[in-house]
N, C-alpha and C positions, 0 to 999 in steps of 0.2 A: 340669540342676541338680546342685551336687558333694553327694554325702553321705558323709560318711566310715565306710565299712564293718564296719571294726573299732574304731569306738569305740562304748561302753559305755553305756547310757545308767541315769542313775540319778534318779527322777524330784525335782523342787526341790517342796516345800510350796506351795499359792499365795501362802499370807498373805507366804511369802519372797520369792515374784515377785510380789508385792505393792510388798512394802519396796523390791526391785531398783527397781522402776521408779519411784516416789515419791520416793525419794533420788537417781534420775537426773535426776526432773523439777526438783531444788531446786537440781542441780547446774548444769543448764543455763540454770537463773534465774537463780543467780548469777555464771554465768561473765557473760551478757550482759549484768545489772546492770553488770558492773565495768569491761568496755570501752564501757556509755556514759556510766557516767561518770566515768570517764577521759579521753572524747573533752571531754564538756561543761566538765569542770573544768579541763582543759587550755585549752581554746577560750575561758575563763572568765579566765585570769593571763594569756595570751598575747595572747590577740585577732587571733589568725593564723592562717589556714586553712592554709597551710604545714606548721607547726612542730605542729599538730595532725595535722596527715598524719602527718609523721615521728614523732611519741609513736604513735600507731596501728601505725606501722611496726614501733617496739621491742617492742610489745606481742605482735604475731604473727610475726616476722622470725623467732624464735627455732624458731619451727614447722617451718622449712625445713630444720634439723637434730635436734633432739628429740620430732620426730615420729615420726620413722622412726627413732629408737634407743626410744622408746616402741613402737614395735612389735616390733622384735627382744623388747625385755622381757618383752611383752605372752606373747611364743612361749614363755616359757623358764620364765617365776616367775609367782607366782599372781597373776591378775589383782587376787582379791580385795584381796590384801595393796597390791598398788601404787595401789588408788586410796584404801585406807586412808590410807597413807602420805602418800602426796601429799595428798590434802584438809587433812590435819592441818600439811603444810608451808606452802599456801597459806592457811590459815589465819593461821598465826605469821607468816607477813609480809606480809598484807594489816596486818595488829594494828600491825604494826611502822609501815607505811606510812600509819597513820592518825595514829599517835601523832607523826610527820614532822611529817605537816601541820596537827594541834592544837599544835607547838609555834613553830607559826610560822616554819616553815624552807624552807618552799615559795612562790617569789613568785613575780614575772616574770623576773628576774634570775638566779634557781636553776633554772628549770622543767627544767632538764637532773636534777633528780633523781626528777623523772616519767618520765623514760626508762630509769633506772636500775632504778624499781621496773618499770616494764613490761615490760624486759628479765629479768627474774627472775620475774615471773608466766608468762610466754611461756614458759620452761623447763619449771615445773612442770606446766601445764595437757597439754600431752602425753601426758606417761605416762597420767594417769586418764582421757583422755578416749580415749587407746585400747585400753586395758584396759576401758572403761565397757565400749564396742560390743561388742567382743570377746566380752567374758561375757557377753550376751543367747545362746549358742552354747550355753556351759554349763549355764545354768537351763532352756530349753525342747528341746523334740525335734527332730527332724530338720525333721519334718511341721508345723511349726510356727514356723520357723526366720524366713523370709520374711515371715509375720503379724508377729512381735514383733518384727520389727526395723522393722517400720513405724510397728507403736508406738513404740518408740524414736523412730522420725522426725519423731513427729506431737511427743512429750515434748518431744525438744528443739526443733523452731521453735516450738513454743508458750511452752518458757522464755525463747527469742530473739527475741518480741514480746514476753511478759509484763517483760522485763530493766529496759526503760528505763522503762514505764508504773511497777515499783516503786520505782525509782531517784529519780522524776520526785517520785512521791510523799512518800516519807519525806523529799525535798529538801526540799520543804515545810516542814518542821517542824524538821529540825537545820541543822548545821553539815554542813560537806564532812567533817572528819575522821569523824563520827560514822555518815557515808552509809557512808563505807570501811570504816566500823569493824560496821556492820552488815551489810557485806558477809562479812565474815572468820566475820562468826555462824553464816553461808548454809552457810558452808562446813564448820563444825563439824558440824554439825546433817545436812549430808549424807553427811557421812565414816560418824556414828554408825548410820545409815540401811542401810550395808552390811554391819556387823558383824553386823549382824542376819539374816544371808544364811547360814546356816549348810551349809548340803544341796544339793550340786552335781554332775554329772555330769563324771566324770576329764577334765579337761582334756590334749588331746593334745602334749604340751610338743617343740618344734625339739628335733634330735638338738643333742650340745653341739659345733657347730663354732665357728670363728672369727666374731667378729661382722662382719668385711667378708664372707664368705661367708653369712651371713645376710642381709646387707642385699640382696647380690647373687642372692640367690633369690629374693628377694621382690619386687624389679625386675622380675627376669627371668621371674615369674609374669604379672604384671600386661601386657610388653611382649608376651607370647606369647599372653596371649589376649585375642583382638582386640574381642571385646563389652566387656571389661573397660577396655581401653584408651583407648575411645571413649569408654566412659560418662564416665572420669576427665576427660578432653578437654572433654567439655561441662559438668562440674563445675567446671573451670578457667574457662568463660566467663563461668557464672554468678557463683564467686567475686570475681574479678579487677573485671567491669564491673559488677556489681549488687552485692552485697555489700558491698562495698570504698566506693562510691559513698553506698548507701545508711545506711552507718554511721560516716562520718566527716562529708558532707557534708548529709545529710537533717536530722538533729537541728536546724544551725541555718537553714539553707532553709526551715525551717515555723516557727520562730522568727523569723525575718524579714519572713518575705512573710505571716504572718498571727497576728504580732503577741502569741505566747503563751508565757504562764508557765510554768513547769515543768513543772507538774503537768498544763496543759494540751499542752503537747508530748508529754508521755509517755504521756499519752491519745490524741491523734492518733495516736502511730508505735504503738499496740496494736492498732490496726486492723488492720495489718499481722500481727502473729502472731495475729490472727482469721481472715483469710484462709491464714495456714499453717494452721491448727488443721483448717479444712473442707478445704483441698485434701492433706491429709497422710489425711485420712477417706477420701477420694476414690480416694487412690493403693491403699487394700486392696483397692478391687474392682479398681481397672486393671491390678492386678499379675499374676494370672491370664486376662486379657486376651489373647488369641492375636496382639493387636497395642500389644502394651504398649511395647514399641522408641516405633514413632508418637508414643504419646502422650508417652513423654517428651521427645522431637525436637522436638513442638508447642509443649509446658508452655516446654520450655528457650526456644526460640525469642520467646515473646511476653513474657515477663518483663521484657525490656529493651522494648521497646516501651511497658506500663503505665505503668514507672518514670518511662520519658523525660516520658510525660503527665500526671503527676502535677506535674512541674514547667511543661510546657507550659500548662497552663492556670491555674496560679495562681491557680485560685478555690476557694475552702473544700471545700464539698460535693464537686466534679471529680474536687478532686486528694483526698479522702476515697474518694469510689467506687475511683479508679484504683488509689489503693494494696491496698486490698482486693483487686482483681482481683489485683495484683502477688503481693502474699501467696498467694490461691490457685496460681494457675501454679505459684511456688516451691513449696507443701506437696505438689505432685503431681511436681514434678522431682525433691526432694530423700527422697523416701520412697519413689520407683520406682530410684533409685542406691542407697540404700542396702540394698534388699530387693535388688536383685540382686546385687551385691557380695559379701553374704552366702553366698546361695545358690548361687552360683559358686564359690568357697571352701573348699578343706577347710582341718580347722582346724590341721592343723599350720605354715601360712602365714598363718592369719586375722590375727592382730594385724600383722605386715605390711603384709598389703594393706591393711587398713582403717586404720591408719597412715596409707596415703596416702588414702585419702576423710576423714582427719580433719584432715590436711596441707591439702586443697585448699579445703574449707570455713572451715577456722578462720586457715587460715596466711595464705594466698593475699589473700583480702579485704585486707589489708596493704598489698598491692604499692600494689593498684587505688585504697585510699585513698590512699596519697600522693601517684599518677601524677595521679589529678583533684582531690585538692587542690591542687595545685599549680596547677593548670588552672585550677582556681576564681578560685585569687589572681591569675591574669593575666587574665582573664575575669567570672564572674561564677558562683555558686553553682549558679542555675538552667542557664545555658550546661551548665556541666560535666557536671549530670546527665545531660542532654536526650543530651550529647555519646555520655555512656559506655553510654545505654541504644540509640542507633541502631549502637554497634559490636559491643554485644553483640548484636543481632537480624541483622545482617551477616556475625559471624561464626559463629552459630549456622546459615544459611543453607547457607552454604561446607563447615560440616562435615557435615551433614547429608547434603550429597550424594554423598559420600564413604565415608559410615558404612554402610556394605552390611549388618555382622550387626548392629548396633544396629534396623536398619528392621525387618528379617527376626527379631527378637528373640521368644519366647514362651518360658513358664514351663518346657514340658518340651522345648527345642530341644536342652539337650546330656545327656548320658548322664551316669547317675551313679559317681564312683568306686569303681571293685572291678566295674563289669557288667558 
């Protein structure tokens, strides 16, 4: 485990790690409110599982560069301030993007300016989301570091079930602009959540070089060690072929094949951050685990498998259980990466490296939705799932046996900085 030696610790109030995390938890509600409905409203003027890939695509593409200038940031200026900043910008043009589509300027014909806005949320979401992670470093202790970033882990997939079940709902009852326009609230309301953070421990800020030589340190962190490397590797499989799948193509797959309304879709796909919620509980005791490597190799491994079965059987209950199981596995993959990541970490490269765990989670999905939507269009919804979840359990297999310090993984395997 890294711990940085000479930093200072200054202890944070709880009631403020309180606030930290309740404003993280509104934030990742309404990130995921907004990419699905995004996807639905899309899917909604379009009626093309294609052209909803690619809006999905503009929405996180942008992640594959603003991710990682979000983490140089992250290194350099105050986290606090950059997710201030940003939530209040993602606010003013969600507002802006509601008021588009209340004036009737968005149809079939236009949807190309759903891409415009999604490429402009894609920008801003970056910087706060790694500066959010980031500063879980600066509010708790060393000894502590690995627990709350699991909370973190457990906050956000349970914002990333709870997204579309609130999305689904308030659909119910407004307009599309008004869904956007209650989105941009989320957002306000989270920004004001951090100011309330007052009492932090000195953040250890990059010396001021060039930012290609910060980017290239922070690469060069991650390629050189190798549990690091790996972990990111099996976050790429889950992003790309689950992720990506599960949230461009799932929404109307259960809206198809079992016939439901909004609200009842977005109760269905809750299940799923239910099973995040208990397998994110799960991953605090496997993180201390002397074989906690295994168990994220396993979790990673069968997640495409559930998936693919949720579409395989096409029966209400089935594919309800299987998504559950799916959710689990995910809540133990994604809170055993992100606890070690951390703890791996000093923090003079933290917003970097975790840059790229917010790259592969958030960005990544992208790719994978457009690759099997497209699939879908030439095939069939169910096909596509079934397709992306036997490649993720295939190549989850391949790497796995490959990944020598991932298997070999326990909490005190490496030494701490300065011993």
């Amino acid at each position: 485990m890294n711990i940085d030696a000479k930093q200072h610790f200054t202890a944070t109030p709880v009631w403020q790690v309180v606030a930290f995390y309740l404003s993280s938890f509104v934030a990742f509600s309404v990130n995921s409110m907004f990419s699905y409905s995004l996807v639905i409203y899309t899917r909604h003027i379009t009626e093309s599982d294609s052209l909803t890939g690619l809006v999905f695509l503009l929405i996180f593409g942008p992640f594959a560069i603003f991710s990682l200038v979000g983490g140089i940031t992250a290194d350099r200026y105050s986290r606090k301030l950059i997710i201030i900043i940003a939530s209040a910008v993602a606010a003013a043009f969600i507002a802006i993007m509601a008021l588009t589509i209340e004036a009737g300027l968005v149809n079939e014909s236009s949807f190309w300016i759903l891409g415009f806005f999604a490429m402009g949320y894609g920008m801003i979401v970056p910087f706060m989301a790694t500066a959010r992670i980031a500063m879980v470093a600066n509010i708790l202790p060393a000894n502590r570091l690995g627990t709350g970033t699991i909370v973190m882990s457990i906050i956000s997939v349970v914002g990333f079930g709870l997204g579309p079940m609130i999305a689904g709902l308030v659909k119910e009852s407004v307009s599309w602009s008004w869904l956007f326009g209650f989105n941009g609230i989320g957002w306000v309301v989270s920004g004001l959540g951090f100011v309330l953070v007052s009492k932090m421990h000195p953040q250890e800020k990059a010396p001021q070089a060039s930012h290609l030589d910060d980017f290239k340190e922070g690469i060069s962190y991650i390629f050189n060690h190798k549990l690091l490397l790996q972990i990111c590797l099996f976050m790429v499989i889950v992003a790309i072929f689950i992720l990506g799948p599960y949230q461009t193509l799932m929404p109307e797959f259960l809206k198809q094949t079992f016939e439901l309304g909004e609200k009842q879709r977005g109760l269905f796909m809750a299940i799923f951050g239910g099973g995040l919620l208990i397998g994110g509980i799960l991953s605090t005791v496997l993180r201390t685990h002397h074989r906690r490597g295994l168990f994220l190799i396993t979790s990673t491994m069968f997640i495409g498998v559930t998936l693919a079965l949720v579409s395989a059987s096409a029966s209400y209950y089935p594919s309800l259980a299987f998504l559950f199981i799916s959710g689990c596995l995910g809540g133990v993959s994604n809170g055993l990466v992100s606890a070690i990541m951390q703890e791996e970490t000093p923090d003079r490269v933290r917003g970097r490296v975790m840059s790229m765990y917010t790259f592969i989670v958030i960005g990544m999905p992208a790719l994978g939705g457009l690759i099997f939507s497209i699939l879908a269009q030439e095939t069939s919804l169910a096909s596509s799932i079934i397709v992306a979840g036997v490649i993720a359990f295939m190549c989850s297999v391949l790497l796995a046996l490959v990944s020598k310090q991932l298997r070999a993984s326990a909490i005190d395997d490496v030494e701490p900085v300065g011993a």
